[in-house]
Structure formats: structure tokens, C-alpha cells
C-alpha positions as CSV (number, residue, x, y, z in Angstrom):
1,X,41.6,132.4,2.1
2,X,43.2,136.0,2.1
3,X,45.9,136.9,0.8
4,X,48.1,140.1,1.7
5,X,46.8,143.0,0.2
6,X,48.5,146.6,0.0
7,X,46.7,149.8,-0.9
8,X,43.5,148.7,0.4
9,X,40.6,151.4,0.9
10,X,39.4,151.5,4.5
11,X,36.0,150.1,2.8
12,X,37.8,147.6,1.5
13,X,39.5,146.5,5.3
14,X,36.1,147.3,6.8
15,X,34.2,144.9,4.6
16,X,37.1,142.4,5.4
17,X,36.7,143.2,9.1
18,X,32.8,142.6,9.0
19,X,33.3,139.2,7.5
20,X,36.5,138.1,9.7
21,X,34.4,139.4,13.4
22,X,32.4,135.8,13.5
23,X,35.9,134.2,13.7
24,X,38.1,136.7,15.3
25,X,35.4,136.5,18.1
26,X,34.8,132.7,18.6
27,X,38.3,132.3,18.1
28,X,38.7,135.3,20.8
29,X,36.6,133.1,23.5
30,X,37.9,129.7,22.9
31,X,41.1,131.0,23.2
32,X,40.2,132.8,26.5
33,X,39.4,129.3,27.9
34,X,42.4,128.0,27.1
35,X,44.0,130.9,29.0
36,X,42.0,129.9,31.6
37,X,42.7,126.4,31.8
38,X,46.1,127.6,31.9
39,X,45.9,129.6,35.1
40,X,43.9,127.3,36.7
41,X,46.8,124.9,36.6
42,X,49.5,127.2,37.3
43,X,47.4,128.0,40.5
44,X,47.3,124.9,41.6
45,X,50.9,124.4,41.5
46,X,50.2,120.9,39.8
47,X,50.9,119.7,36.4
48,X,47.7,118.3,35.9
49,X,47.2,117.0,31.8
50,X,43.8,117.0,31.7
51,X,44.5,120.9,31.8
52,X,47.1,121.8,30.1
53,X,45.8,119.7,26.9
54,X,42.6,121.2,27.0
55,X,44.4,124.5,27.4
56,X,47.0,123.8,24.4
57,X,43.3,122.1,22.4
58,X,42.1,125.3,23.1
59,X,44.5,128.2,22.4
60,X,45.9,126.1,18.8
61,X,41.7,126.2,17.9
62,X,41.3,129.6,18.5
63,X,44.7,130.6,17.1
64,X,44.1,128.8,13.9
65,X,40.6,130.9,13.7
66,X,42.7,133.8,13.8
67,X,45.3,133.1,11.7
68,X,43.0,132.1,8.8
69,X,41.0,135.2,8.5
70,X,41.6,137.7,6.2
71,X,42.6,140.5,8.4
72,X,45.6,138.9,9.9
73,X,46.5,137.9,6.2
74,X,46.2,141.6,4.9
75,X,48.5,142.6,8.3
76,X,51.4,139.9,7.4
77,X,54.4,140.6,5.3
78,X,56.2,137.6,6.3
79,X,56.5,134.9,3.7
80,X,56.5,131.5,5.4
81,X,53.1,132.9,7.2
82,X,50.6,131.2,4.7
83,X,52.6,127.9,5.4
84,X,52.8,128.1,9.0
85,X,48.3,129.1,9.0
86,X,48.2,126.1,6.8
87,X,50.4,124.2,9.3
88,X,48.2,124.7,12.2
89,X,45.0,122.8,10.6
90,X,47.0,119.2,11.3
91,X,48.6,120.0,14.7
92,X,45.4,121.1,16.4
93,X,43.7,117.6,16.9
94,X,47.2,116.3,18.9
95,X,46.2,118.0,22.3
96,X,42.3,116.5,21.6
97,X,43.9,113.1,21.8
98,X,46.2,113.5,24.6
99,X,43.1,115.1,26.3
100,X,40.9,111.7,25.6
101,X,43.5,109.3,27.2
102,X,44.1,111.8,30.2
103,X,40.5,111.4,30.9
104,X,40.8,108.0,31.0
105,X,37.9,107.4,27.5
106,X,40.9,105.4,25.5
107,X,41.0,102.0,25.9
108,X,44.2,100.1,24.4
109,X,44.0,99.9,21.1
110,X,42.0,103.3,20.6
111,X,44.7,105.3,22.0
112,X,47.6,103.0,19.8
113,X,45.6,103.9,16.5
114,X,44.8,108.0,18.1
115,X,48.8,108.0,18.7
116,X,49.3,107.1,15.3
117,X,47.1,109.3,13.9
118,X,48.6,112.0,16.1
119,X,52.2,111.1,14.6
120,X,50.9,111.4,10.9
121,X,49.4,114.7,11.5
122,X,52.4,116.0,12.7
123,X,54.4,114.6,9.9
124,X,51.4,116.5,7.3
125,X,52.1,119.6,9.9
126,X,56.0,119.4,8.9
127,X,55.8,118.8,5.1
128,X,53.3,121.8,5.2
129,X,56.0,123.8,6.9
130,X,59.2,122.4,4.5
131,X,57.3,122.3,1.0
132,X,54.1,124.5,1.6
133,X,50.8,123.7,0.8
134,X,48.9,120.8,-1.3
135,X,45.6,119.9,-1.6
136,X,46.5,116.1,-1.3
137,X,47.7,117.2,2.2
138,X,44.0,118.6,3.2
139,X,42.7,115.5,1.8
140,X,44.4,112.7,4.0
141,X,43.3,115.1,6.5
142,X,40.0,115.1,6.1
143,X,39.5,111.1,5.6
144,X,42.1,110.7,8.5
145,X,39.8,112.7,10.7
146,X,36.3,111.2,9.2
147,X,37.5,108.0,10.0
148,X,39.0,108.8,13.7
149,X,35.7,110.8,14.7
150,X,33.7,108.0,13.0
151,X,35.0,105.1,15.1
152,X,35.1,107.9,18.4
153,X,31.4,108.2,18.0
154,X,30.7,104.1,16.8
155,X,32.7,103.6,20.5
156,X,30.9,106.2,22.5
157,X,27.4,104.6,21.1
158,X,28.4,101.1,21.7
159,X,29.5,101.4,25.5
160,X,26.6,101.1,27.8
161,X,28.4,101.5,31.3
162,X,29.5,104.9,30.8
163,X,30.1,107.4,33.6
164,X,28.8,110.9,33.8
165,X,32.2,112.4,32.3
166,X,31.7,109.8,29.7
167,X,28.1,110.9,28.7
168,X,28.9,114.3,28.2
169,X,31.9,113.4,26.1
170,X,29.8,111.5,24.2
171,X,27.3,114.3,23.6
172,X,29.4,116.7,22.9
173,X,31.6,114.4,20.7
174,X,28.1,113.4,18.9
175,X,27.6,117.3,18.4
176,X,31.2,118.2,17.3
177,X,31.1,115.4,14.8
178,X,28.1,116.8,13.2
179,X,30.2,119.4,12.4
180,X,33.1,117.8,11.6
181,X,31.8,115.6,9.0
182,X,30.1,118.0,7.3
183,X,33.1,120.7,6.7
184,X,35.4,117.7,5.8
185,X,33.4,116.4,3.5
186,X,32.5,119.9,2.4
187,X,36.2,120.4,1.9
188,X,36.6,117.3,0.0
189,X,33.6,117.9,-2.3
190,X,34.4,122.0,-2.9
191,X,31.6,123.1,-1.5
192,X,32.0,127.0,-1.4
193,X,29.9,127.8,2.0
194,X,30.8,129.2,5.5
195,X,32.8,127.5,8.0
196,X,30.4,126.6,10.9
197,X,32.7,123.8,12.4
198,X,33.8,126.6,15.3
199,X,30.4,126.4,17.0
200,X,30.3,122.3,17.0
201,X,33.8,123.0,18.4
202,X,32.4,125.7,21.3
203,X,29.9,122.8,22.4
204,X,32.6,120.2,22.7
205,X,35.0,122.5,24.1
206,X,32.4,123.1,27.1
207,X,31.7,119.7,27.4
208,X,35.3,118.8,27.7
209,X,35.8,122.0,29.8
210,X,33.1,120.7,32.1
211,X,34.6,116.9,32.3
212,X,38.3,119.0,33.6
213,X,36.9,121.1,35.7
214,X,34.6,118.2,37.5
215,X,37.9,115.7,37.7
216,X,40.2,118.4,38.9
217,X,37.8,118.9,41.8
218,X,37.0,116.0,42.2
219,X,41.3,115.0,42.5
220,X,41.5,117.8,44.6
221,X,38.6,116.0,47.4
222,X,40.0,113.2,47.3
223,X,43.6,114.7,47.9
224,X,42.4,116.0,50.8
225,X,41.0,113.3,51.9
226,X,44.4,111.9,51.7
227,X,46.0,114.6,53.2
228,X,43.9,114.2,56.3
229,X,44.4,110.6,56.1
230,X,48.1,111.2,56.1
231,X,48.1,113.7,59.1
232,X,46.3,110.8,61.2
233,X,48.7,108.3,60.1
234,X,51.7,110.4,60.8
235,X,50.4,111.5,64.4
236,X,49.8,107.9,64.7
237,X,53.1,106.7,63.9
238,X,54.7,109.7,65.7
239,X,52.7,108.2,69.2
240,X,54.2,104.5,68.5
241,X,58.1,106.2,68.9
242,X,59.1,106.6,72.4
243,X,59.2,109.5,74.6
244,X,62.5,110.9,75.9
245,X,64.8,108.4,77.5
246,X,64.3,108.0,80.8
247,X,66.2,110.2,83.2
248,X,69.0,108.2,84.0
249,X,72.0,109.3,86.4
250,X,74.8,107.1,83.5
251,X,73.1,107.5,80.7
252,X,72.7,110.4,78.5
253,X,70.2,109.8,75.0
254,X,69.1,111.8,72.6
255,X,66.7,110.8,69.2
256,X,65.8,112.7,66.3
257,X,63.5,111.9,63.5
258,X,62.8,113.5,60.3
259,X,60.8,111.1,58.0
260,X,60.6,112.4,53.7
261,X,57.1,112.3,53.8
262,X,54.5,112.5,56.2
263,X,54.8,109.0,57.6
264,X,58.0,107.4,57.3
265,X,59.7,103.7,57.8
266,X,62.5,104.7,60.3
267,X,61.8,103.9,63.2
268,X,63.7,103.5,67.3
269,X,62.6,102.3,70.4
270,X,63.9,102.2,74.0
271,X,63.7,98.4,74.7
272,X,65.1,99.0,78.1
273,X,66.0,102.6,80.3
274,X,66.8,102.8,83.8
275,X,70.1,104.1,86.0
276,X,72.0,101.0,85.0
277,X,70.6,99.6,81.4
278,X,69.9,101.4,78.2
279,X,68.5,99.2,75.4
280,X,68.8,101.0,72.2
281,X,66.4,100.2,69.2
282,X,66.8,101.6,65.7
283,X,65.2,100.1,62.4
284,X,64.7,101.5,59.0
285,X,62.1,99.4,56.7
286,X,62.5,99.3,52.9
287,X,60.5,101.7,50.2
288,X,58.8,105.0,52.2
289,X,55.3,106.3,52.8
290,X,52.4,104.0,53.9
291,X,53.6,100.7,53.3
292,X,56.9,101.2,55.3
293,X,55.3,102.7,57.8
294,X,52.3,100.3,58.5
295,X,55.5,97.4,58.6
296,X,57.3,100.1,61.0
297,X,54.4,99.1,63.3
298,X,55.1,95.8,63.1
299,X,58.8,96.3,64.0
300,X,57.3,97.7,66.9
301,X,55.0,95.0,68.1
302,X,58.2,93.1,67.5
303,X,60.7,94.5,69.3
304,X,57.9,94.9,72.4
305,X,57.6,91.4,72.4
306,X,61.1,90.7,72.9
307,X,61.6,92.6,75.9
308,X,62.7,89.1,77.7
309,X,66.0,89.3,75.3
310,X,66.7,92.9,76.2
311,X,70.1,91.9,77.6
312,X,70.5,89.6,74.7
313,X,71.2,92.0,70.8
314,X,71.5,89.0,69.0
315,X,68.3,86.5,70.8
316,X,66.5,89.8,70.1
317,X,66.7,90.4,66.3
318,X,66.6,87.0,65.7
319,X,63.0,86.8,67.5
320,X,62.2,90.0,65.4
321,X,63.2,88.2,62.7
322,X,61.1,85.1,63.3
323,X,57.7,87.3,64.0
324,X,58.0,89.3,60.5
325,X,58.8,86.4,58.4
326,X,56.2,86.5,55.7
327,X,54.3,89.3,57.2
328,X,56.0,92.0,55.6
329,X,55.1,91.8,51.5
330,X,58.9,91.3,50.5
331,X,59.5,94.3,52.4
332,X,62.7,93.9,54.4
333,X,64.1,95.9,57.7
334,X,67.7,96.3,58.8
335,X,68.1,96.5,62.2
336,X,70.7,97.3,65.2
337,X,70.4,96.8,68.6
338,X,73.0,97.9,71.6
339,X,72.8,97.0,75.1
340,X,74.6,99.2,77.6
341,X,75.4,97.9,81.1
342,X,76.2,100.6,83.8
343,X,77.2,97.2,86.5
344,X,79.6,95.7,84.1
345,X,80.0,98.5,82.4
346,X,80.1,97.1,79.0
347,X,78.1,97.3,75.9
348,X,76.7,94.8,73.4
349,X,75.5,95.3,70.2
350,X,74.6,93.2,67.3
351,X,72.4,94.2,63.6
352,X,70.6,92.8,60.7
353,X,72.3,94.2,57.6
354,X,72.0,97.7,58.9
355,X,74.9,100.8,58.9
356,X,77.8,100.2,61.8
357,X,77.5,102.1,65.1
358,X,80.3,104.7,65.5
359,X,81.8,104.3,69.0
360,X,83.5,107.7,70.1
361,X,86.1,106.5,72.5
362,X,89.0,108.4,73.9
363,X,88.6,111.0,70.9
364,X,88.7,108.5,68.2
365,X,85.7,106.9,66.4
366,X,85.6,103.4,66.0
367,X,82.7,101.4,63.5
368,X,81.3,98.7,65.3
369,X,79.5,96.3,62.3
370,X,78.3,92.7,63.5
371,X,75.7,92.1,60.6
372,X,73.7,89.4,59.6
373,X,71.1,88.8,57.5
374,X,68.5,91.2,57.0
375,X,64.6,91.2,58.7
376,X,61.9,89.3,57.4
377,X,63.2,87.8,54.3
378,X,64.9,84.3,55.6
379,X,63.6,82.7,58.5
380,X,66.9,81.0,58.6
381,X,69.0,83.7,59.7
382,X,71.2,84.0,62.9
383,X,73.0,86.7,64.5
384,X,75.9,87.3,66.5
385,X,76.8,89.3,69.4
386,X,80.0,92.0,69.7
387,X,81.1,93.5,73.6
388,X,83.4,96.4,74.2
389,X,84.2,97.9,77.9
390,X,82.1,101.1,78.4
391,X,84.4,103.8,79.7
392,X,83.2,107.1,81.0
393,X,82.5,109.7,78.2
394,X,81.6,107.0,75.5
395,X,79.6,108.0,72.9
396,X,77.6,106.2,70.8
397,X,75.9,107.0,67.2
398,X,73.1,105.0,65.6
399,X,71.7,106.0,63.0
400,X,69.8,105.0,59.4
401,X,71.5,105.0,56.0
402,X,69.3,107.9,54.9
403,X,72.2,109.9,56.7
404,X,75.1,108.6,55.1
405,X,73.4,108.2,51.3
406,X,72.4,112.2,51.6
407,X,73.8,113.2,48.3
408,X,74.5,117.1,47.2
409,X,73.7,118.9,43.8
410,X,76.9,116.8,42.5
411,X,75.2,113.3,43.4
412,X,78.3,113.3,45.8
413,X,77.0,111.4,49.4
414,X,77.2,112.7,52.7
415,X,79.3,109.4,53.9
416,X,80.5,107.6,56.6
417,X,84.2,109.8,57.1
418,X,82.1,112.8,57.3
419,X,79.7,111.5,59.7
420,X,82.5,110.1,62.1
421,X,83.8,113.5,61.4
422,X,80.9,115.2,62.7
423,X,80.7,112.9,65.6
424,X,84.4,114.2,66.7
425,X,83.6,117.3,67.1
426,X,80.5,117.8,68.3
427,X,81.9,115.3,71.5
428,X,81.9,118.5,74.1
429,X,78.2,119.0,73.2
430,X,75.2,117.3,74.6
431,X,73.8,114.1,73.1
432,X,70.5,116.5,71.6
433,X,72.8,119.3,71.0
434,X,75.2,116.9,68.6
435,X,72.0,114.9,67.4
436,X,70.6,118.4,66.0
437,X,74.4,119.0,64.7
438,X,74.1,115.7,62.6
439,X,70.6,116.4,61.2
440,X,71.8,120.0,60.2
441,X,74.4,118.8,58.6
442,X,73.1,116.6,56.2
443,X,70.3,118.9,55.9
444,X,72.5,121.5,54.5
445,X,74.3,118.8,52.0
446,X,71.7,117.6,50.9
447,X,69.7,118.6,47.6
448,X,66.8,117.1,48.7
449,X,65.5,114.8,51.2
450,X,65.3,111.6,49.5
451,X,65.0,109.4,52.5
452,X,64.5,109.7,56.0
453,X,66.8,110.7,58.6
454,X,67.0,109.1,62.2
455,X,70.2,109.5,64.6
456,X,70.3,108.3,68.2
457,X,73.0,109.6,70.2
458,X,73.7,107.7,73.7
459,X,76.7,109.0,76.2
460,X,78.0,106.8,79.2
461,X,78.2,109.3,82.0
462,X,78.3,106.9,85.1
463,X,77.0,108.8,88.7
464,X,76.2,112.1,86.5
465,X,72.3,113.4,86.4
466,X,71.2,115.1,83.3
């Protein structure tokens, strides 16, 4: 080890040069593939561990080469620099383990005794930094990483069913060891010879380079596998929602859909659309992605075979209710179904632990909430039917509680007196003009989407074509 030299001939610095170029190189490369690493995530726009540790394994290495040589010794004036280079030696296996049990080569109580040994290396890393050097320090390091790279290897050897990542860990481990062993011991003996542990570490740094590269392709296939499965899915669900509402000279209804991810578990239907009955379906099933949606289909298999009960709300959850019984793996759906009669001009409605329909009436919005018991959890439950007179110009909302729960930067939600708010006055519009009104709306207070969003807007407009 160098130490800070002034008035030094330019011999002198070009003899020190000619020594340090082995390192200063090799540390030049290893920390190139760390940089690259580096990009390579930050191009992919994804977080993925398995590169950034071998991208921190790599630049620390290759810093640590650089700081130890005599050249950046002779070039610092700051004090605390020898501690800090000392520092380094204990900090630089923490991103190797992380690295390991990304890859998936830690079992249980491997990566409980590598954590450990990852916790006291920072703690030899800290009283470096606070009291300076000691040579006890270098010496629980050395035994501390014989003994980790000893039982590493003893693993590796013992485990027959190892993949193809796992052989070339292996190998390269095997190699790096070779190394290891020897400059530790080296250490602890005071043998005064060159430090060849950077080249074991330039084999095991490509075979760990080749392992992340291979699984971050290999992720990236099978993401877009997914993301192909998932566009098939979502044009799938998108073909089980209804079309436009029938055109209908009293009623007037308008849907919109926006599901958080690519397949959602909102879901509506049209039970019943003609000049004189509108049937009006909307559902949202617990959790999001797959799972709701495949039990979204189910609501719609359902509610299709209820069709009999159209006239009935309450006959017709509680047949819903009896077909996804135990078919929905503790899953549940809330429900709410209204039936609008154009010859008795009246409207029935009854839900299943869903949000209350807003009736605009007259100007003023009313809730409407005749719950009971969720879907598909108790095969006991019953439900109940409300009727109000329809009068021309009524305007019903349905809609899911992704609406209401849309919460802003503050956490503060959307809510019900600002949805009812909404509904006021976008009354002179049409139903699809007002339903795009609602969606914007939350839209813009929201943060994020963290659910989905369904509205279905339905006017009475007796003996008026759309």
C-alpha cells in the first residue's frame, strides 16, 4: 500500500504508474460492466435486482482496484482517504450476496447465515471508517470469507439437479474461490506476492454477467408472452360486455368502462332492452386482473341465465347468488340491478352490497340503497325489492365504487356529494355526453387509477327517439 508522496520525480510516478496499469485496467473493465448493467436496467425502465447488484458488485470491485493503487494514493490529500480504501474491502461482497438470492441459488438457511455475514461486514466497513484500520479487522475478514466461499462451493458440489444458470455459477464460483482462498490465506500468512484475485474475479464476474443477462431475457419472453396473453384476455372480456343499448324510443343509455389493468372485474350487462323495458346490470368482483376477470365471466353466465327474472331485481340476484356459491375462490361480487317499465312507468331496483343508485328527479338527486348480502359468499342470502314512479326526464346513475373511492394526491376521495354533484349538472347533456363527464372527472382527481371505473347512465324519455 501507497502512501501520499510529494516531490516525487516523474521516474518516480512513472515507475508507480507501470506497476498500478494491471489494476487501474482490470479495475477499468469490471467497472465498465457495471456501468453497463446499469444502463441496461435503466433502459428497460424496470428495477430488476439481478442487475443493479451485479452492477453495484461490479463498480465497488473495480473502485476498490482503483482506490488501492498507488497512483490514486500519491493524487490524495484528504485524510480520512486511507480509511475510506480500507473501508471498501468489507462492503464489496454485500451486492455478491444480494446478487446469489436474486438469482434464486440461496436456499433458506444459506441466505439467513449470507445476511448475517453481510451485516458483520458492514459493521467491520463502519469501525474502519470511525477508528481506522487494524489488522484484526482484515483477519475476521479473511476467515469470514474462507468459510462463506467454503460452504458456497461444498453447496454448489453437493447439488445434483442444478440448472444451467446454476452450473455456470458453480464454475465460476469454483474459479473465483481458487482465488479467493489463496489471497486470504496469503493475507493471513504475510505472504508478500502480487494480488491475482482480480482475474478469478473477471471469470466470475462473466459468469454472473452471463446468468443476468440470460434471466433478464429470458423475463423479458416470458413478459411478452404475458403481454399477449393479456391483450387476448382483455379483447375477450371486452366481447362478453354488451353492445350499445338498444335503440329505444323511452329509453336513453349510455356505459363506460375503464378497467386499471388490461382486464378488469367490473363488469354490466343489458338483461333486458326494448321500447318499453330496460334491464340494467352492473357488478364489480373483488381483487383486479385475471382472477376477477375470469369470475366477471361467471357473473355473466349468471346474470344470462336469469333472464326469466328480468322483471324481478331481487329473484334475479338471488339466482346469481345461488349459481356462484362456491365457484368463486372466496372471491365476492356486489351487485345492482334496476328494472325500468315504460307501461307502468315505474322502476325497480334491488343490490347485493353494492354503492346506491342516484336517481336525478325533478333536479334533485336521490340515493336509492336496498342492499343485501353480498354475491357468492352465503348461499343463504335474500334480497328485497324498492319501486319509485318513473317520470319523464329521470335519470338514473349506476356505477362501481372505484368512482366514488378515487382518491387525489391528499388521499382525499372523490365521494358520493361530488358524484351527485356531477350528476346535477350534467342533467341537460346526453346520457354518453354526462357518462364521459363522470369518467373525466374522477380521472382528473385522481392520482392514479387504483381501481376500475364503470358508470351507466339511463334517461326515461317516453315517445322520444334517440
Amino acid at each position: 500500500m501507497y502512501v501520499p508522496t510529494s516531490g516525487m520525480t516523474a521516474d518516480q510516478v512513472l515507475r508507480v504508474f507501470r506497476h498500478d496499469a494491471p489494476s487501474l485496467l482490470f479495475g477499468a473493465m469490471i467497472m465498465a460492466v457495471g456501468l453497463v448493467a446499469a444502463a441496461f436496467s435503466e433502459i428497460r425502465r424496470k428495477h430488476d435486482p439481478i442487475l443493479i447488484y451485479l452492477a453495484l458488485l461490479a463498480g465497488l470491485y473495480g473502485l476498490r482496484m482503483w482506490m488501492q493503487t498507488g497512483m490514486f494514493f500519491m493524487m490524495q490529500s484528504w485524510s480520512f482517504y486511507p480509511r475510506v480504501s480500507s473501508a471498501i474491502d468489507y462492503v464489496v461482497p454485500i451486492p455478491a450476496i444480494l446478487f446469489l438470492n436474486a438469482a434464486g441459488f440461496l436456499h433458506r438457511r444459506m441466505r439467513s447465515a449470507l445476511y448475517v455475514l453481510g451485516i458483520v461486514l458492514g459493521l467491520l466497513a463502519l469501525a474502519t471508517l470511525v477508528v481506522g484500520w487494524r489488522p484484526i479487522f482484515t483477519e475476521i475478514n479473511a476467515v469470514l470469507i474462507i468459510a462463506s466461499v467454503t460452504t458456497l462451493v461444498l453447496i454448489s458440489v453437493r447439488r445434483r439437479s442444478l440448472n444451467r444458470d446454476a452450473i455456470v455459477i458453480r464454475r465460476g464460483l469454483l474459479i473465483f474461490a481458487a482465488f479467493i482462498f489463496w489471497e486470504n490465506f496469503r493475507t493471513l500468512l504475510g505472504i508478500s506476492l502480487s494480488d491475482i484475485e482480480p482475474l478469478g474475479f473477471v471469470v466470475f464476474l462473466g459468469c454472473l454477467g452471463y446468468v443476468a443477462a440470460r434471466q433478464t431475457l429470458q423475463r423479458d419472453l416470458q413478459l411478452g408472452e404475458i403481454q399477449k396473453e393479456l391483450e387476448v384476455a382483455k379483447r375477450i372480456q371486452l366481447s362478453i360486455l354488451p353492445a350499445a343499448f338498444p335503440n329505444s324510443a323511452n329509453f336513453s343509455v349510455a356505459a363506460r368502462y375503464v378497467p386499471m389493468t388490461s382486464v378488469a372485474g367490473d363488469f354490466y350487462d343489458f338483461i333486458m332492452g326494448d321500447d318499453t323495458h330496460a334491464g340494467l346490470l352492473i357488478a364489480d368482483v373483488s381483487g383486479h386482473g385475471i382472477p376477477a376477470a375470469l369470475i366477471a365471466s361467471m357473473v355473466k353466465v349468471a346474470a344470462t341465465s336469469q333472464r326469466a327474472n328480468a322483471a324481478d331485481p331481487a329473484r334475479l340476484l338471488a339466482g346469481m347468488n345461488a349459481i356462484l356459491c362456491g365457484n368463486t375462490q372466496d372471491q365476492f361480487v356486489t351487485a345492482a340491478y334496476a328494472y325500468l317499465d315504460a307501461q307502468s312507468r315505474d322502476l325497480r331496483y334491488s343490490a347485493a352490497g353494492h354503492p346506491p343508485m342516484l336517481l336525478l328527479h325533478g333536479g334533485e338527486v336521490r340515493e336509492i340503497a336496498e342492499n343485501g348480502l353480498i354475491l357468492a359468499v352465503f348461499d343463504f342470502a335474500t334480497y328485497t325489492n324498492i319501486a319509485f314512479p318513473l317520470e319523464p326526464g329521470d335519470r338514473l346513475l349506476l356505477y362501481t365504487d372505484g368512482v366514488v373511492d378515487a382518491a387525489n394526491a391528499q388521499g382525499d376521495f372523490f365521494g358520493q356529494d361530488a358524484l351527485s354533484a356531477l350528476l346535477r349538472q350534467t342533467a341537460e347533456l346526453p346520457p354518453s355526453n354526462a357518462a364521459d363527464r363522470i369518467i373525466a372527472a374522477v380521472q382528473q382527481w385522481s392520482a392514479a387509477q387504483n381501481d376500475d371505473l364503470t358508470v351507466l347512465v339511463c334517461d326515461y324519455t317516453p315517445d322520444r327517439q334517440e
